[in-house]
C-alpha positions as CSV (number, residue, x, y, z in Angstrom):
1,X,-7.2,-122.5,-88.5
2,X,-7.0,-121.3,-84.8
3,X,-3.9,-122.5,-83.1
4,X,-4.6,-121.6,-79.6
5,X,-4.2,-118.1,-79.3
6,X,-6.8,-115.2,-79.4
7,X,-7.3,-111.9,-80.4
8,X,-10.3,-110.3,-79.2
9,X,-11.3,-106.8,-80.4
10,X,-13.8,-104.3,-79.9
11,X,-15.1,-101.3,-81.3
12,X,-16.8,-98.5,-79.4
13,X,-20.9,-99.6,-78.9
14,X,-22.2,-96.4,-80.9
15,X,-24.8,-93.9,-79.7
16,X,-28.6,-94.7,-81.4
17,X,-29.2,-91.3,-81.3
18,X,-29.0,-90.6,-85.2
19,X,-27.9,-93.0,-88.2
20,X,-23.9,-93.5,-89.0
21,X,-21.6,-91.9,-91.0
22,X,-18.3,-92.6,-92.4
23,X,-16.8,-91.5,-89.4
24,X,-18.1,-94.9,-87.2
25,X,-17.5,-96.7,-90.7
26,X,-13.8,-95.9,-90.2
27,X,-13.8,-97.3,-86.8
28,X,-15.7,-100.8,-88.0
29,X,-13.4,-101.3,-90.9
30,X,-10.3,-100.6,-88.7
31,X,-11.2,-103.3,-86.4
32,X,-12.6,-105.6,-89.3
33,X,-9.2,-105.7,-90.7
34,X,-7.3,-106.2,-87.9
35,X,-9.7,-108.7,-86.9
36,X,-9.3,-110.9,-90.1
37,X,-5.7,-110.1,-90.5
38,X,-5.5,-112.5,-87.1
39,X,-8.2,-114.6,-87.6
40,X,-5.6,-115.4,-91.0
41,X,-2.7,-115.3,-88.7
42,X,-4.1,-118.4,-86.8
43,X,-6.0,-116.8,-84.0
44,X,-9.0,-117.3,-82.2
45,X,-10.0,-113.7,-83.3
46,X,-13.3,-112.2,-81.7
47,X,-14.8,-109.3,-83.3
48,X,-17.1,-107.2,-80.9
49,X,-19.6,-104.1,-81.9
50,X,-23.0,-103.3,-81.2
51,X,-24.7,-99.9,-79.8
52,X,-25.3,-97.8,-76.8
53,X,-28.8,-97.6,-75.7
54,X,-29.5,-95.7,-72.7
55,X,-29.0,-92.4,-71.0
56,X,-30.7,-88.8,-71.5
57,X,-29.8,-88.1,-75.0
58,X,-31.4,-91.3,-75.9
59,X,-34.2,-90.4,-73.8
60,X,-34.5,-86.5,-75.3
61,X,-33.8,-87.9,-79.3
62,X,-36.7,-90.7,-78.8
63,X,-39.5,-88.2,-76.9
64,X,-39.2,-85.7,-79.5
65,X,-39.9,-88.2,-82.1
66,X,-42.8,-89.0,-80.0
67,X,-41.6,-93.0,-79.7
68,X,-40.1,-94.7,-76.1
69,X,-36.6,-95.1,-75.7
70,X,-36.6,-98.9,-76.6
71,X,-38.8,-98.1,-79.9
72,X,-36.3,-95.5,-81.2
73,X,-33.3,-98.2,-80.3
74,X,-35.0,-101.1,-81.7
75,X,-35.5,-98.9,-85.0
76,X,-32.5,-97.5,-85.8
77,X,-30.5,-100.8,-84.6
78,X,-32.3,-102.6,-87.5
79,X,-32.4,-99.8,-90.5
80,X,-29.3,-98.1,-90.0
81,X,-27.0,-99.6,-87.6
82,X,-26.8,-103.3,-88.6
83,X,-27.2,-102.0,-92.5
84,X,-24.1,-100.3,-91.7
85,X,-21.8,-103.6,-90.9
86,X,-23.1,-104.9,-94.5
87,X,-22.6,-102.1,-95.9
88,X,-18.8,-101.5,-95.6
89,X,-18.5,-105.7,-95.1
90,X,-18.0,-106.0,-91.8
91,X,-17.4,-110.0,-90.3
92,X,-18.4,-109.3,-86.9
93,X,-19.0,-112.3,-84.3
94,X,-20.9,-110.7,-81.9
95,X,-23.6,-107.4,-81.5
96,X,-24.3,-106.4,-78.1
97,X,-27.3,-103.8,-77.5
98,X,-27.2,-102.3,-73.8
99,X,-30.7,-103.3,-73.7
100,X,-30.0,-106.8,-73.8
101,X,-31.2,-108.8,-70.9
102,X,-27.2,-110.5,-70.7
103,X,-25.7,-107.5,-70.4
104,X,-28.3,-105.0,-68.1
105,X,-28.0,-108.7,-66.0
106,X,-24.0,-108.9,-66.1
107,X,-23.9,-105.5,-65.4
108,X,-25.9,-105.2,-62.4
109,X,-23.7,-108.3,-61.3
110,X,-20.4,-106.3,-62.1
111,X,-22.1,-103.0,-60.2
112,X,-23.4,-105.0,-57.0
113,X,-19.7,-106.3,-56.7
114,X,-18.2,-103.0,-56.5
115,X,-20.8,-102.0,-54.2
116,X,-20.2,-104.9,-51.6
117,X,-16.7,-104.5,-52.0
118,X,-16.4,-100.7,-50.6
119,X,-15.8,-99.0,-53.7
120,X,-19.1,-97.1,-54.2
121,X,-20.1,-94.7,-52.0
122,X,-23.6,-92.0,-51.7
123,X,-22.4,-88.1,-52.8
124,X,-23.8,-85.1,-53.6
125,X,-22.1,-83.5,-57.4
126,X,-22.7,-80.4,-59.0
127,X,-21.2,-79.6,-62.2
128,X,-21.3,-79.0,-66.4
129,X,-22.9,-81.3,-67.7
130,X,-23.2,-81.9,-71.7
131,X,-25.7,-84.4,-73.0
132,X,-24.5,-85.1,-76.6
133,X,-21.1,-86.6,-75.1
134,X,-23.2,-88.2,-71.7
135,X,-20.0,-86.7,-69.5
136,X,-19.1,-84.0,-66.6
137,X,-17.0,-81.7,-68.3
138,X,-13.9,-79.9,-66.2
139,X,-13.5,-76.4,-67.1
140,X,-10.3,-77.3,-69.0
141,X,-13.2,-78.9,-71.5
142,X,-14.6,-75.8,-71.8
143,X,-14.6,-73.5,-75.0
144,X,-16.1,-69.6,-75.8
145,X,-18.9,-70.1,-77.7
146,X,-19.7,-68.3,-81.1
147,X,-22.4,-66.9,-82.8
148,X,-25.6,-67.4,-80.8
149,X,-23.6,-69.1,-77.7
150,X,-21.4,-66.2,-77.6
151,X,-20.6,-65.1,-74.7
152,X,-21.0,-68.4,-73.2
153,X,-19.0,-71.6,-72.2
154,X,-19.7,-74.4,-74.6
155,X,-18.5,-77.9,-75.3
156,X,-14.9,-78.4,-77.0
157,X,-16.9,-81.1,-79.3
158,X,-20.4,-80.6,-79.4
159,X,-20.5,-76.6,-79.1
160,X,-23.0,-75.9,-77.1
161,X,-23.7,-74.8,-73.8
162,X,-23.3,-77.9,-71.0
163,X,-26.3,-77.9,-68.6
164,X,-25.3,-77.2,-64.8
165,X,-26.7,-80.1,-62.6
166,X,-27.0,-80.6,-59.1
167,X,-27.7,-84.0,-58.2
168,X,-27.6,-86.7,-54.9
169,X,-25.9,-89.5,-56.9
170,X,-23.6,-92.9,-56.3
171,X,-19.8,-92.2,-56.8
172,X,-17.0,-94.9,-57.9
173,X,-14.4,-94.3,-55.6
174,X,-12.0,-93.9,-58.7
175,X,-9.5,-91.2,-57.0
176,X,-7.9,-94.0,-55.1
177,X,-6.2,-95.4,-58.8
178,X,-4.8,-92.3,-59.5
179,X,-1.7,-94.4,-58.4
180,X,-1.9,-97.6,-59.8
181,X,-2.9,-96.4,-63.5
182,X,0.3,-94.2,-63.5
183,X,2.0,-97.6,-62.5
184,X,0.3,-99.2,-65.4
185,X,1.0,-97.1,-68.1
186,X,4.5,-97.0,-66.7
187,X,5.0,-100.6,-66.5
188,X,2.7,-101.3,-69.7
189,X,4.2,-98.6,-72.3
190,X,2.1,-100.4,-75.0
191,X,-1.4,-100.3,-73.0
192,X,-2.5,-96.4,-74.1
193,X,-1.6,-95.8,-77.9
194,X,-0.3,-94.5,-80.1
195,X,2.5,-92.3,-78.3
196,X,0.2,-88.8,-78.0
197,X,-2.6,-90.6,-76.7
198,X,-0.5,-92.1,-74.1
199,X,1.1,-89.0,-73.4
200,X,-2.6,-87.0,-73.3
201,X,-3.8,-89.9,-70.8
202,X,-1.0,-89.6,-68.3
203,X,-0.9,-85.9,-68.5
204,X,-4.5,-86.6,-67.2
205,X,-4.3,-88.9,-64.6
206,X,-0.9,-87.2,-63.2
207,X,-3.3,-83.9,-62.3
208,X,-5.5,-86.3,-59.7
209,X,-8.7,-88.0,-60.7
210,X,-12.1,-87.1,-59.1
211,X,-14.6,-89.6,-57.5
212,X,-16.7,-90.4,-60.6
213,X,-20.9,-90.4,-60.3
214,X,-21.9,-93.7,-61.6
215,X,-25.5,-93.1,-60.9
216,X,-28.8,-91.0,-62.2
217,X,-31.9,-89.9,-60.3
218,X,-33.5,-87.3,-62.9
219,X,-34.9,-89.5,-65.3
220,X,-35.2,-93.4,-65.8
221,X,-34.0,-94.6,-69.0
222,X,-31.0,-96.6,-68.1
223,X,-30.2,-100.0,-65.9
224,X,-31.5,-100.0,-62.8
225,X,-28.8,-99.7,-59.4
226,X,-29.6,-103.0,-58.2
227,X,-29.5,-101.9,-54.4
228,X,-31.8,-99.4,-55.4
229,X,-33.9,-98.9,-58.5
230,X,-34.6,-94.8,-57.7
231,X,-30.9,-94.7,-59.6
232,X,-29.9,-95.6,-63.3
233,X,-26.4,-96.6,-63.5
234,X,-24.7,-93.3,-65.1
235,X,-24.7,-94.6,-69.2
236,X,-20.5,-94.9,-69.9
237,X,-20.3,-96.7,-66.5
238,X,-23.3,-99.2,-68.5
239,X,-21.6,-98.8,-71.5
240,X,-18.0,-99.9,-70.8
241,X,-19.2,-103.0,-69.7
242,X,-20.6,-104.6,-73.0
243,X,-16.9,-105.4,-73.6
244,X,-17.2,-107.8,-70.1
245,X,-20.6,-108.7,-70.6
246,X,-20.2,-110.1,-74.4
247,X,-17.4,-112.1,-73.7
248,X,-18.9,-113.6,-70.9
249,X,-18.5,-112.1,-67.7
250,X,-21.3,-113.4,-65.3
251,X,-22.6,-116.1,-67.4
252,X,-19.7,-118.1,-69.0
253,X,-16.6,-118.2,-67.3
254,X,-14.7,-120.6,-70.0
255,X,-15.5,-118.0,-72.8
256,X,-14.9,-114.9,-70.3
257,X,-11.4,-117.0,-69.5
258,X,-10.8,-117.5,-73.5
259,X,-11.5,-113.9,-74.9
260,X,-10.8,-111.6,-72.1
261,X,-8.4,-109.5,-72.4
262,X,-9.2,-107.0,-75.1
263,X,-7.9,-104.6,-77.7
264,X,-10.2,-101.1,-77.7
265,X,-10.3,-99.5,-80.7
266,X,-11.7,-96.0,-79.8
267,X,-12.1,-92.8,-81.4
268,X,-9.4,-90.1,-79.0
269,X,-12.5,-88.3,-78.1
270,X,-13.1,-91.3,-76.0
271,X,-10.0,-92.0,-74.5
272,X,-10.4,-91.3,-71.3
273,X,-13.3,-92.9,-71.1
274,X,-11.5,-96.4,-72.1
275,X,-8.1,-95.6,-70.6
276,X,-8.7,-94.2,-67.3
277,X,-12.5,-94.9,-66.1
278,X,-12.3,-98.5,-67.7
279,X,-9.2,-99.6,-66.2
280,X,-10.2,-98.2,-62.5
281,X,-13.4,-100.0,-63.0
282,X,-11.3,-103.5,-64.0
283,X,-8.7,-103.1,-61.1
284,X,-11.9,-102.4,-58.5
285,X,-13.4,-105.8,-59.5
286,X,-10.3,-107.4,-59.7
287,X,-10.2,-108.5,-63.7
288,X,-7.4,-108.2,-65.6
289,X,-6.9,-104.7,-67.7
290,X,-7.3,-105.0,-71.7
291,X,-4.5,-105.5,-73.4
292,X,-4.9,-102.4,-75.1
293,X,-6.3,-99.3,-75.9
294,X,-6.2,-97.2,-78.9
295,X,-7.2,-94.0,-80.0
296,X,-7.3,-93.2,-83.8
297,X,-7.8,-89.8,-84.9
298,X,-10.9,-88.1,-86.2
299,X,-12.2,-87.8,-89.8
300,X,-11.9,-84.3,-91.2
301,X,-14.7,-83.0,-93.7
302,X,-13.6,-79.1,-94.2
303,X,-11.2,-79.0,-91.4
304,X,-13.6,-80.2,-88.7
305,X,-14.7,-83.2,-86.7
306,X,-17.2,-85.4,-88.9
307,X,-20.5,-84.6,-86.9
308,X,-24.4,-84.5,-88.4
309,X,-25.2,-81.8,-86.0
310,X,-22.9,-79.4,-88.0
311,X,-24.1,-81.4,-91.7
312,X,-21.0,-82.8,-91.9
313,X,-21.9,-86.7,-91.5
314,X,-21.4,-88.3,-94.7
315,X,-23.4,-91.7,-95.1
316,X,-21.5,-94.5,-95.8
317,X,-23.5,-95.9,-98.9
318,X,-23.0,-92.0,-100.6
319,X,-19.4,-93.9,-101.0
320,X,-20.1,-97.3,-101.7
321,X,-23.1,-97.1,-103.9
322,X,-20.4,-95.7,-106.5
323,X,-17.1,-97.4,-105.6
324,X,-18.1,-100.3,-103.4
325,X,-17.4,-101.5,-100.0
326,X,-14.2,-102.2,-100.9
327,X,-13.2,-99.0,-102.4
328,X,-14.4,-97.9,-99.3
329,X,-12.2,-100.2,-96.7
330,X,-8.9,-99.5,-99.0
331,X,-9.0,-96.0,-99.2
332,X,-10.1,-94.9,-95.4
333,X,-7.1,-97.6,-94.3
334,X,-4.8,-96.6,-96.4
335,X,-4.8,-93.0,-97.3
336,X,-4.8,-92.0,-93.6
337,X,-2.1,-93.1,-91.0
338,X,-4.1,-94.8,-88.2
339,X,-4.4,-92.8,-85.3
340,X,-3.8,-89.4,-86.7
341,X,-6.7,-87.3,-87.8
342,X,-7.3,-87.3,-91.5
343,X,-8.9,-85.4,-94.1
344,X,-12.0,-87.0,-96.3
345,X,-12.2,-85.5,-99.6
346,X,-14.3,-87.0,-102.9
347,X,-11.2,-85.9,-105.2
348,X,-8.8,-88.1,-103.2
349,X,-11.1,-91.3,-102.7
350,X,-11.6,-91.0,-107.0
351,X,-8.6,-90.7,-107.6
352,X,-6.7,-93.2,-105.6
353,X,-9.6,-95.3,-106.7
354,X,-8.7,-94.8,-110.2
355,X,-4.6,-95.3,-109.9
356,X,-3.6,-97.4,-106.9
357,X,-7.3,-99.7,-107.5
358,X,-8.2,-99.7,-110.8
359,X,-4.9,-99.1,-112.5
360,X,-2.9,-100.2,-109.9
361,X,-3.9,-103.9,-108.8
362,X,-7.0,-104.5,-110.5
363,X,-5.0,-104.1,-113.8
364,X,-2.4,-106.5,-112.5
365,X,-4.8,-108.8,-111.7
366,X,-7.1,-108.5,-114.9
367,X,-3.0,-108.5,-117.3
368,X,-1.8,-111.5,-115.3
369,X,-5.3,-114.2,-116.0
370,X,-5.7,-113.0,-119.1
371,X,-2.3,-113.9,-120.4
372,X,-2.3,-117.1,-118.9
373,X,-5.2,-117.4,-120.9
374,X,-4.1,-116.4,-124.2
375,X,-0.4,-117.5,-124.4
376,X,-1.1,-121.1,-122.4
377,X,-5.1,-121.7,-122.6
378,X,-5.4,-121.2,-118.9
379,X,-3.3,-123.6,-117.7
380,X,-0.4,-122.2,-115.3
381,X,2.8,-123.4,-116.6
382,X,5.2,-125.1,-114.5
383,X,8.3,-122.9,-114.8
384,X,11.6,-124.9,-114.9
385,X,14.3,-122.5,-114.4
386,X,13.7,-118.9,-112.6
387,X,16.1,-115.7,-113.4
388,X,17.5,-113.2,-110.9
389,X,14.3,-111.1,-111.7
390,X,12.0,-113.9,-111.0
391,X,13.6,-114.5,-107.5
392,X,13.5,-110.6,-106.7
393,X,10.0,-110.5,-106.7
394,X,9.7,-114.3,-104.8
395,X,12.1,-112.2,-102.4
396,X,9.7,-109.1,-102.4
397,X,7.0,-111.4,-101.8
398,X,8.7,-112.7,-98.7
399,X,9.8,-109.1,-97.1
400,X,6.5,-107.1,-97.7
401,X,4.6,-110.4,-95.8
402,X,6.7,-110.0,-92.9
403,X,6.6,-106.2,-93.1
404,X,2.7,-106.0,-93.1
405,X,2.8,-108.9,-90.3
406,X,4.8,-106.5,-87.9
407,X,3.1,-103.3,-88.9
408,X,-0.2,-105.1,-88.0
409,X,1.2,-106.2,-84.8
410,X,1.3,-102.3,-84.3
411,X,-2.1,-101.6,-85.2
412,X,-0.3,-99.6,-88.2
413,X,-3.1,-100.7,-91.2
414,X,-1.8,-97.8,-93.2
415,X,1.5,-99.7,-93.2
416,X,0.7,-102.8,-93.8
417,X,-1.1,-101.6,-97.4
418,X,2.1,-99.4,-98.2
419,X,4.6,-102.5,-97.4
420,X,1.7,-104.9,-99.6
421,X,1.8,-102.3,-102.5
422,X,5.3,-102.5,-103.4
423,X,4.6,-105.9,-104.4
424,X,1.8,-104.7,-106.6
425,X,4.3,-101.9,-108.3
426,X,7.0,-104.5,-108.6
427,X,4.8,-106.8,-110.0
428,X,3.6,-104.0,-112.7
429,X,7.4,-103.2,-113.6
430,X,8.8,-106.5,-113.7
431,X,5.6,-107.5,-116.2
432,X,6.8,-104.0,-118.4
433,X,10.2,-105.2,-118.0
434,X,9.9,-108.4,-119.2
435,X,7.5,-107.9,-122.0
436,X,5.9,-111.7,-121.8
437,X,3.5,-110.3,-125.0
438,X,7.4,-110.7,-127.2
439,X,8.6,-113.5,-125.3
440,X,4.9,-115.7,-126.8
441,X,5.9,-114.3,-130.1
442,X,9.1,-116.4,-130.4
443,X,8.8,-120.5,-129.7
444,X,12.2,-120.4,-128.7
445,X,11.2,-118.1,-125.7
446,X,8.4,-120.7,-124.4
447,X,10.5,-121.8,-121.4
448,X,11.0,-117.9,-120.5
449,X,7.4,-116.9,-121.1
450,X,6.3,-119.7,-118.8
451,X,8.6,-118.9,-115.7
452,X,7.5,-114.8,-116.3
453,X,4.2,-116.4,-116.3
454,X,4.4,-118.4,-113.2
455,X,5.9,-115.9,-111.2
456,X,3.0,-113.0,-112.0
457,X,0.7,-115.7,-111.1
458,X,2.8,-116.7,-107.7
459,X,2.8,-112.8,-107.4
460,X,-0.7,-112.0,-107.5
461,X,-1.6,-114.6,-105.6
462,X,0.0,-113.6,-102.9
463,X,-1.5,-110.8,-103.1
464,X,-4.6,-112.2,-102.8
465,X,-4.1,-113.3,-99.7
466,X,-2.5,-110.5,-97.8
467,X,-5.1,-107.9,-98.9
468,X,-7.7,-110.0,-98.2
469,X,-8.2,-108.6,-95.1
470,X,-8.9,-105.1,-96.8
471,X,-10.3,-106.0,-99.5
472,X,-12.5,-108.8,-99.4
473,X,-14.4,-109.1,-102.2
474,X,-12.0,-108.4,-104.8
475,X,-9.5,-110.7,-103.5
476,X,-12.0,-113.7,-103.5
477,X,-12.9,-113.1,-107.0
478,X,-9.7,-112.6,-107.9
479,X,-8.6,-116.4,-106.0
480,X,-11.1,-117.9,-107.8
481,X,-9.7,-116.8,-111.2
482,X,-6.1,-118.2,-110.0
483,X,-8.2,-121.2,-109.2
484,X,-6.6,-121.0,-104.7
485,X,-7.2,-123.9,-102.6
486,X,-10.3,-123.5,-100.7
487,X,-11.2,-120.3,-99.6
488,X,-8.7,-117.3,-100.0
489,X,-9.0,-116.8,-96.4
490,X,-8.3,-119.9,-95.1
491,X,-4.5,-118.9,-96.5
492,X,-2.3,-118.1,-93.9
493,X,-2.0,-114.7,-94.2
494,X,1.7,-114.3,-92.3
495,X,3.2,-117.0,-94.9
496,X,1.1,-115.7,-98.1
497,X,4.3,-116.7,-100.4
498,X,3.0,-119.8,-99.6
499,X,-0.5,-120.4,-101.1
500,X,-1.5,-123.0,-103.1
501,X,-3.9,-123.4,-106.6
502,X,-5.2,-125.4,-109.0
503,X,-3.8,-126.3,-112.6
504,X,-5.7,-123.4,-114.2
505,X,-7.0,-119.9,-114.3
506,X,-10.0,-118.4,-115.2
507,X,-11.4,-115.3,-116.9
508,X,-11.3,-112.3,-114.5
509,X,-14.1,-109.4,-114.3
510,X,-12.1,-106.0,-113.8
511,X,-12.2,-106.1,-110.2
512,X,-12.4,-102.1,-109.8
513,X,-14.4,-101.3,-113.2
514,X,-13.6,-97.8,-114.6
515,X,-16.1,-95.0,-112.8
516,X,-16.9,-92.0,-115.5
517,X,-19.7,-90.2,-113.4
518,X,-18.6,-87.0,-110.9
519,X,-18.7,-87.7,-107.6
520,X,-19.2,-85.4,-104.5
């Protein structure tokens, strides 16, 4: 269905330190949805994800359960970290693992280039350093610490102390973009977002940037300096470069030429990381910038940052083992504008599962087949004359489509679902208003019932297609039952109205079934 174009999108490669929680879930499904929203849309849409393998908390988390580096990796890639992606039904194309021989290759290729070309120099550093985020933090990072760290600087996110480390390192001579990434986000308003991430990044880079130390001589879990293999390459200078490396860089130019550039979808706690050190990196080699970066908020659990140090992490599949993967993309996409911080609660996720799912569109859906069924033995009528209320709703059709389209274009997923949903309440009120169960009482009404009919069924079908992208399962059931054309997402998702089915419906399973157990 590609017609030329692409759309290539990454998540953040997540740390192997400890399992997931709902909080990289979010971040998956965001970029899962977008993904298929253009792959829909006629794209050549790449998905990207995969984890982050090296460095010293790898290192630490791995010696204390008494297993090397690349035996803790290799373990929680394959129980937890892949699980995940199946989990919360994630189409990815690609996982990259920094301990992939393509990419420790590529990005010794990407390293030695810099090198040649002047931009890496020998220093000497001394600073805070805190493991859990892999990053020298400026005193401006700093907080008081509480309880047993008080008295004592510690980490804004991790809260703990930072270690203070001297070390004889390699520096990325990135002070000399301080310049050119002002011109960028000048000149490319759209390239940091949304607006307060833009605003935080070129507060930051307005202040000067440092040298950065790409390099580490204390211990040797990491890719190897390929001028000399005393040094591991510093682990987010590694990291950054899976989203070169997959596409291509170093080992396949015509895929590299296809995919590249890129759309970051990042937590903000590492925005800098992708909006300043990235870019620098890019312009030093000479490839073209992403196209974009953005930074979506955090997920809230009691006020604070979703973390498993502070038994906050939520597993995934203690939400999807009740409400399903589905439940589970809808609700984190919709009930929280994308890029703001937002609050988790079990109370919220039940009960928007129960009246915007349940009640909402899987009622539709489940009203709609089932009087097909019984007032015209499963075959969809072909209406011959349509009223002004049967033409509002073609019309909403139309308008929510194109609204979803541009709010996607945005990155706004919460949009999207709220423009999409007013077809869904339209559709619920127009079937109350026109009361097809009286129309199928009288004979004379036949012609009426039929075009109420047709236009639910036009209606839902629609909505098949545009919330396919979110809800995936659902949606397919729920286009076999209107008996679609081929596969719901082969539909063009940006002319939905426009979908085509067979002669005839059949039976539909409740596509959110009714939860009585308490959750939480």
């Amino acid at each position: 269905m590609s017609d030329g174009s692409s759309f290539y999108i990454t998540t953040p490669i997540f740390y192997v330190n400890d399992v997931p929680h709902i909080g990289h879930a979010y971040t998956e499904v965001a970029a899962d949805v977008l993904a298929r929203w253009h792959r829909q849309s006629g794209e050549d849409a790449w998905l990207l994800t995969g984890t982050d393998e090296h460095g010293q908390k790898i290192l630490r988390t791995a010696t204390a359960n008494g297993v090397t580096p690349k035996e803790w990796a290799d373990r929680l890639v394959e129980t937890a970290w892949k699980p995940l992606l199946k989990t919360v039904d994630i189409r990815n194309d690609d996982f990259i693992r920094t301990t992939d021989v393509r990419h420790e290759e590529n990005a010794q290729k990407f390293l030695q280039h810099l090198y040649d070309a002047g931009h890496i120099y020998t220093g000497e550093y001394e600073g805070f350093y805190c493991v859990g985020c892999e990053e020298y933090k400026q005193p401006s990072d700093l907080i008081d610490g509480v309880g047993e760290y008080a008295g004592q600087q510690v980490c804004a996110i991790h809260s703990i102390p930072c270690e203070l480390l001297h070390e004889k390192n390699y520096f990325f001579r990135m002070s000399t973009f301080t310049d050119k990434l002002l011109a960028l986000y000048e000149e490319n308003p759209n390239f940091v977002q949304p607006e307060s991430a833009r605003n935080e990044v070129i507060s930051f880079v307005k202040q000067g940037l440092s040298d950065l130390s790409i390099s580490r001589s204390s211990f040797d879990w990491g890719i190897k300096v390929p001028w000399d293999d005393s040094h591991v390459v510093y682990v987010w200078f590694d990291a950054l470069l899976n989203y070169i490396t997959a596409a291509g860089y170093g080992h396949d130019d015509e895929k590299f030429s296809r995919l590249w550039p890129a759309t970051h979808v990042v937590g903000k706690d590492i925005l800098r990381f992708h909006a300043v050190i990235w870019p620098a990196m890019l312009l030093a080699a000479g490839i073209e910038v992403p196209r974009q970066v953005f930074g979506h908020g955090w997920l809230l659990v009691g006020g604070e940052k979703m973390s498993k140090s502070k038994l906050t992490g939520i597993a995934p599949s203690q939400i999807t083992d009740t409400f399903g993967s589905d439940a589970f993309r809808y609700y984190f996409m919709r009930a929280i504008s994308f890029g703001q911080d937002g609050s988790f609660s079990w109370e919220d996720l039940s009960a928007r599962y129960q009246s915007e799912l349940a009640n909402g569109f899987g009622n539709l859906a489940s009203r709609v087949i089932a009087m097909v069924v019984r007032y015209c033995d499963g075959e969809i009528p072909v209406a011959g004359e349509f009223s002004e209320a049967d033409e509002l709703i073609r019309g909403t059709e139309k308008r929510v489509t194109d609204a979803a389209t541009l709010a996607i274009s945005h990155l706004a997923i919460h949009d999207a679902i709220v423009a999409i949903w007013e077809l869904v309440d339209e559709l619920n009120g127009y079937i109350t208003v026109q009361e097809p169960w009286a129309l199928a009482k009288d004979p004379a009404n036949r012609a009426r019932l039929e075009a109420v009919l047709v236009t639910a069924v036009r209606g839902l079908g629609t909505l098949a297609v545009l919330l396919s992208p979110v809800v995936p399962q659902a949606t397919a059931k729920l286009w076999t039952a209107l008996g679609g054309t081929g596969l719901v997402t082969d539909q063009r998702i940006d002319r939905a109205w426009e979908w085509t089915g067979g002669p005839r419906v059949s039976p539909l399973e409740a596509l959110f079934p009714r939860i009585e157990a308490t959750v939480g």
